[in-house]
C-alpha positions as CSV (number, residue, x, y, z in Angstrom):
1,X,0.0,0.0,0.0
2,X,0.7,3.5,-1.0
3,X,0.2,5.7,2.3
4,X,3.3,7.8,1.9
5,X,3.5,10.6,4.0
6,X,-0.1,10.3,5.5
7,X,-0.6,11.0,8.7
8,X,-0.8,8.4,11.8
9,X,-3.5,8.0,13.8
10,X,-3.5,9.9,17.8
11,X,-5.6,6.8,19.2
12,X,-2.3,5.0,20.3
13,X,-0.7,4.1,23.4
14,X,1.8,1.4,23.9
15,X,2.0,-1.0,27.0
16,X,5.9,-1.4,28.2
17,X,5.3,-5.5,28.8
18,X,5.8,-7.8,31.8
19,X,1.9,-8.1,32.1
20,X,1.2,-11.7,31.9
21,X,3.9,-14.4,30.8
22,X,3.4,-18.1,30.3
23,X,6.7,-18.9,31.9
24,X,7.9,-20.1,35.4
25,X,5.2,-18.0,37.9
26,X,2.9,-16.8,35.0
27,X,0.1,-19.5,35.9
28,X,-2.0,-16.4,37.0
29,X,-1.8,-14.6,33.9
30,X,-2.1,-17.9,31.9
31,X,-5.3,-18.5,33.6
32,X,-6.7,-15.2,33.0
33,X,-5.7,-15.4,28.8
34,X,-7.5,-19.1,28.8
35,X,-10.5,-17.7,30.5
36,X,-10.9,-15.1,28.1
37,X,-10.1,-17.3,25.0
38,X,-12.9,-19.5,27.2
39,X,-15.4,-16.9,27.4
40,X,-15.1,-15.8,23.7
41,X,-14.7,-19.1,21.7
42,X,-15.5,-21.6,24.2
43,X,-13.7,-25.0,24.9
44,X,-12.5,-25.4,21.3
45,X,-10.8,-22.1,21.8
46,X,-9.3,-23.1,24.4
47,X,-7.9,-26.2,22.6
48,X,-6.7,-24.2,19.8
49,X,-4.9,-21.9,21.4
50,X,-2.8,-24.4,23.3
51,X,-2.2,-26.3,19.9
52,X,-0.8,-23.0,18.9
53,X,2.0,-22.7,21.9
54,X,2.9,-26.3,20.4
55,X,3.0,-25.1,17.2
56,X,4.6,-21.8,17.9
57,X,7.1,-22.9,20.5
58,X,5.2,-22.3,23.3
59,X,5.3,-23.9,26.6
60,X,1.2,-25.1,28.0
61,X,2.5,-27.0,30.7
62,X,3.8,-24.1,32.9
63,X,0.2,-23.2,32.9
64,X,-0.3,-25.8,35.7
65,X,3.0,-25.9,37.4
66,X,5.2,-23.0,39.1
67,X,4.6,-20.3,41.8
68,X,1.7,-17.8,41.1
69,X,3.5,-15.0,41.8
70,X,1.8,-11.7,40.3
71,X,3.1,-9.8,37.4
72,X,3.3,-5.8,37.7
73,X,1.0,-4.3,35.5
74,X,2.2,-3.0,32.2
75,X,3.4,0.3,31.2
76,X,1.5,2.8,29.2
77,X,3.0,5.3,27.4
78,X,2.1,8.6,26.4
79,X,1.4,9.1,22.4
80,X,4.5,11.7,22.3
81,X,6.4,9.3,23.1
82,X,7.2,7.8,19.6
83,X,4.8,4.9,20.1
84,X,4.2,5.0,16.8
85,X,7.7,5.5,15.2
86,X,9.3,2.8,17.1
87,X,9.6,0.9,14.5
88,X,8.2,0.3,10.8
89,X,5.6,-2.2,11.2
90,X,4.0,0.3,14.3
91,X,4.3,3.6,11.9
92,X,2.3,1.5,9.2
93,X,-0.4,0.0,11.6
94,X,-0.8,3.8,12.9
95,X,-1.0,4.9,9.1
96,X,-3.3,2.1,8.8
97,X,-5.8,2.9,12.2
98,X,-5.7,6.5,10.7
99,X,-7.1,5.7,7.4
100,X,-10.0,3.3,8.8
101,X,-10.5,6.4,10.8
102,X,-11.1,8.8,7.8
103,X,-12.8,5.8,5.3
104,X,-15.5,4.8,8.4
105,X,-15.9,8.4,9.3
106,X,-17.2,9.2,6.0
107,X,-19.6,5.8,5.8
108,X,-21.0,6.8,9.6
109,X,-21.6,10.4,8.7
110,X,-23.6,9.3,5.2
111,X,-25.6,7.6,7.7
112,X,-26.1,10.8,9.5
113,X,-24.1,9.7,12.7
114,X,-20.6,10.1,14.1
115,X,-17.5,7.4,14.2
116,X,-15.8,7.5,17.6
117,X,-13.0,5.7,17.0
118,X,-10.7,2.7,18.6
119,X,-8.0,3.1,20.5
120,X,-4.3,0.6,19.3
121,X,-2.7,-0.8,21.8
122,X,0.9,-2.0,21.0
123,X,2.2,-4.6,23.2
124,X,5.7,-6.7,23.5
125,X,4.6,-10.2,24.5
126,X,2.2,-10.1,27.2
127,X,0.1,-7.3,28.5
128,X,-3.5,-6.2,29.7
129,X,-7.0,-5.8,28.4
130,X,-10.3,-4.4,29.2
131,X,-10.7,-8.1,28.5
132,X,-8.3,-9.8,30.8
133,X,-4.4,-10.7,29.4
134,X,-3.2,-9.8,26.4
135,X,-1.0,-12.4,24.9
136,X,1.1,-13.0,21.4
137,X,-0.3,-16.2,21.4
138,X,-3.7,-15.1,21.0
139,X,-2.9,-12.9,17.8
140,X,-4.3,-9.6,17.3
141,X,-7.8,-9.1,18.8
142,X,-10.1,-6.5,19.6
143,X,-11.7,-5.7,23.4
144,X,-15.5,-4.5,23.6
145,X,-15.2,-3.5,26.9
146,X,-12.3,-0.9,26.9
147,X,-13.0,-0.1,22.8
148,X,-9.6,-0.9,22.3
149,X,-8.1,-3.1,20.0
150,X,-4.2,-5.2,21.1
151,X,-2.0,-5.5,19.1
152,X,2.1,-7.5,19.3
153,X,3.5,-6.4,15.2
154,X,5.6,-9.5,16.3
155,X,2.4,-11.4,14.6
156,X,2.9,-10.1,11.1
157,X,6.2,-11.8,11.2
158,X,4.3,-14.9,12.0
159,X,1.7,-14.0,9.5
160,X,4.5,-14.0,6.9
161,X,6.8,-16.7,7.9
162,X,4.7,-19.4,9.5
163,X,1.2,-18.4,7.2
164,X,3.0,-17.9,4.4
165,X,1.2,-14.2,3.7
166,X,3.7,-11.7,3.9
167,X,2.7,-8.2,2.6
168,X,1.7,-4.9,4.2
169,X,-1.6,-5.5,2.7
170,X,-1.8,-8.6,4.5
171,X,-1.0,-6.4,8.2
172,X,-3.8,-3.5,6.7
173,X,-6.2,-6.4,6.9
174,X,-5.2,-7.6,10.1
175,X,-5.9,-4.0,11.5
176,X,-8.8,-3.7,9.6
177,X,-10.8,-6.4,10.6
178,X,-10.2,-5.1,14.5
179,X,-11.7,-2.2,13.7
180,X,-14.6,-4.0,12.0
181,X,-15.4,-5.6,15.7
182,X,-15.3,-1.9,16.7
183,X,-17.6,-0.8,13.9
184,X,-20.0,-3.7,15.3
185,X,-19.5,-2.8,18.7
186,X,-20.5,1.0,18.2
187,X,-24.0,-0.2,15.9
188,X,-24.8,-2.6,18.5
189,X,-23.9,-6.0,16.8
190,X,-21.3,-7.1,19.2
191,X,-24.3,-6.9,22.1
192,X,-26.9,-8.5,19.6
193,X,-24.4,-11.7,18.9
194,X,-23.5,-11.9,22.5
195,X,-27.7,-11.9,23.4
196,X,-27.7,-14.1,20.8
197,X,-25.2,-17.1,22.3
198,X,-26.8,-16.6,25.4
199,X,-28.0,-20.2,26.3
200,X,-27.2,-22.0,23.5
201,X,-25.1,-24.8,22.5
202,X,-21.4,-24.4,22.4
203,X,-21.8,-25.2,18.7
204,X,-24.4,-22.7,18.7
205,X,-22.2,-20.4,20.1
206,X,-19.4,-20.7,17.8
207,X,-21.4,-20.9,14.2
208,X,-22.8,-17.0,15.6
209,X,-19.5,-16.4,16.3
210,X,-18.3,-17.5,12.7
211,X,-20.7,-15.2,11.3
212,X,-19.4,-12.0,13.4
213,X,-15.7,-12.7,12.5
214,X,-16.8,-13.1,8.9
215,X,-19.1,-9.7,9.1
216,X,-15.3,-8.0,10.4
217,X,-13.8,-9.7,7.4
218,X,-16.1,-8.2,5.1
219,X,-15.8,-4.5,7.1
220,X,-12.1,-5.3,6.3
221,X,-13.0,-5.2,2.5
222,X,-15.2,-2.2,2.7
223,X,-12.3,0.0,4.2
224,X,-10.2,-1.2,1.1
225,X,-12.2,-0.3,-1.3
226,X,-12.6,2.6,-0.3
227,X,-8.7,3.1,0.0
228,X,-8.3,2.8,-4.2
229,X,-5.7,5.3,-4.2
230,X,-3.1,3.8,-1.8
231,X,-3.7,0.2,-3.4
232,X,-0.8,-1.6,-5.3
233,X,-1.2,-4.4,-8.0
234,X,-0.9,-7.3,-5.7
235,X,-2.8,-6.0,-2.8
236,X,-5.9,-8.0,-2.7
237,X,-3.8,-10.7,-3.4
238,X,-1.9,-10.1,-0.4
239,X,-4.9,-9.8,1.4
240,X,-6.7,-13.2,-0.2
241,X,-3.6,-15.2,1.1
242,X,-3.5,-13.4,4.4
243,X,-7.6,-14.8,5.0
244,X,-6.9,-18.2,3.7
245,X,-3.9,-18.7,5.6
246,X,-5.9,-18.0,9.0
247,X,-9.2,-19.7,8.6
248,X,-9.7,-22.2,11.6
249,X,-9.5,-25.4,9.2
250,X,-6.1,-24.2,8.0
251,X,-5.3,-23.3,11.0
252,X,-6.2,-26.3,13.2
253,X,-4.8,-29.1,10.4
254,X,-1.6,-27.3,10.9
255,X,-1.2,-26.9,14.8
256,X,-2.8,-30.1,15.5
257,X,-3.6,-32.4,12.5
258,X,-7.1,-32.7,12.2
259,X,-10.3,-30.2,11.6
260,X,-13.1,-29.7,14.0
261,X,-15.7,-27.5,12.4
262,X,-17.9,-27.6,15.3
263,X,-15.2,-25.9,16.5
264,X,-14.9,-23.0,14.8
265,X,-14.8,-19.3,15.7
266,X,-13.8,-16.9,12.2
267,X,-14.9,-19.4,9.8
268,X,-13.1,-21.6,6.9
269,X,-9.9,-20.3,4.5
270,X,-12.2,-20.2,2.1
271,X,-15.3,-17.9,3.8
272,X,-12.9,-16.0,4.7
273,X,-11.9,-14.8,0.9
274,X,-15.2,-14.6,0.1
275,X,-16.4,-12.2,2.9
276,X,-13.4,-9.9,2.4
277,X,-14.1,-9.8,-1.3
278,X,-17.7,-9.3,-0.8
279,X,-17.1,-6.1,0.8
280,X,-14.4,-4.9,-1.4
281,X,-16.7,-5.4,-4.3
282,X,-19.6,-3.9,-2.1
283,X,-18.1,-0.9,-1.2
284,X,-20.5,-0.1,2.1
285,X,-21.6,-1.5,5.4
286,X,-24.8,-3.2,3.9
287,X,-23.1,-5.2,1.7
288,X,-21.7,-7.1,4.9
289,X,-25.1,-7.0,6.7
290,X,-26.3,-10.3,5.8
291,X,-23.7,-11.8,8.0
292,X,-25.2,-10.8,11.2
293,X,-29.2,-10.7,10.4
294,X,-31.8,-12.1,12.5
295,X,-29.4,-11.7,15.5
């Protein structure tokens, strides 16, 4: 992508680690990251996630074993304080969070309504939530409660060297479907889907699920087609390899050998690609509606 000299986004703070580890003493932090992953994607999340650490180089067992000894809580730093010139792959994701800020802007206020937007949080490792622990292992995700959305940029050399999707199209999408949960948080989604797996099956649970993750795919689309101008040939490529590389049946054949679909919490390689295409082709919000109706 072609952002130039375009300006970075103010909504940016940066925690200075040492939140929650998985090592020697981190069980209570550990805890606290598996009953999030728990409370959003259920027991199959749970499962995946610790597949991951496997996969990754992670270490699940010192979740059980070891002192609990606390963790101080992490830094924050002030936005002056180069949070987002750190490093490349933070001055792109702040170029990034400031054109989803200008694209959504213009789609809330055709609607007659104001964007408020998210706020990026960069952290090394391990860090804290509105949602409980932040950890690498989890990959980027976005928390309701706080309206904020985590992100380690260590993941986008995961995303390129384990995924095989390298590409800064491929880490504009990654971004971009974050701030599609915070698009569905501000128009009331998010609290529809969560009314919605309210005393259902766990399978229940994770097919609504599916079809939230695949509405944020498709917002993901609809902020890139709306970005013509800083698109390169290859882009949309980039981004197509990016969401096949991370659907859950890719995903869980590689980290542990065999597909679950009852299991599943953003949807197949392939349903991926087709959301994020449906809203680059769409253009607008409604286009991604269907995802989420009768919620």
């Amino acid at each position: 992508m072609r952002f130039g000299g375009r300006r970075e986004s103010d909504n940016v703070e940066s925690q200075s680690g040492g939140g929650f580890g998985f090592g020697g003493g981190g069980g209570g932090g550990a805890a606290m990251l598996l009953g999030l992953v728990f409370s959003r994607f259920g027991i199959g999340g749970v499962v995946v996630v610790l597949a991951l650490m496997f996969f990754f180089g992670g270490n699940p067992l010192g979740l059980t074993g070891g002192e609990q000894q606390g963790a101080p809580p992490a830094g924050v730093e002030s936005r002056g304080t180069g949070t987002c010139s750190a490093d490349p792959a933070r001055h792109f994701s702040c170029q990034v969070l400031a054109s989803t800020e200008d694209r959504w802007s213009e789609l809330f206020r055709a609607q007659g309504s104001s964007y408020a937007p998210p706020t990026l949080v960069f952290y090394p490792g391990s860090g804290q939530s509105g949602c409980g622990a932040a950890q690498s292992a989890m990959g980027p995700f976005y928390c309701p409660s706080d309206r904020r959305i985590y992100l380690d940029t260590s993941f986008f050399d995961e995303l390129s060297r384990r995924y095989g999707a390298p590409g800064d199209f491929a880490q504009a999408y990654v971004v971009a479907h974050e701030v599609g949960h915070h698009v569905q948080t501000l128009t009331g989604i998010e609290e529809r889907v969560r009314r919605a797996q309210d005393g259902v099956s766990e399978a229940q649970s994770n097919a609504i699920q599916v079809r939230m993750e695949l509405q944020a795919d498709c917002y993901a689309g609809v902020w890139a087609a709306r970005e013509q101008s800083a698109l390169e040939p290859g882009d949309i490529e980039e981004g197509m390899r990016a969401a096949a590389s991370i659907g859950d049946d890719t995903l869980q054949r590689a980290a542990q050998g065999v597909v679950v679909p009852e299991s599943f919490t953003h949807g197949t390689s392939a349903q991926r690609q087709e959301a994020l295409m449906r809203g680059y082709r769409g253009g607008n919000a409604q286009a991604c509606a269907s995802y989420t109706e009768g919620l």
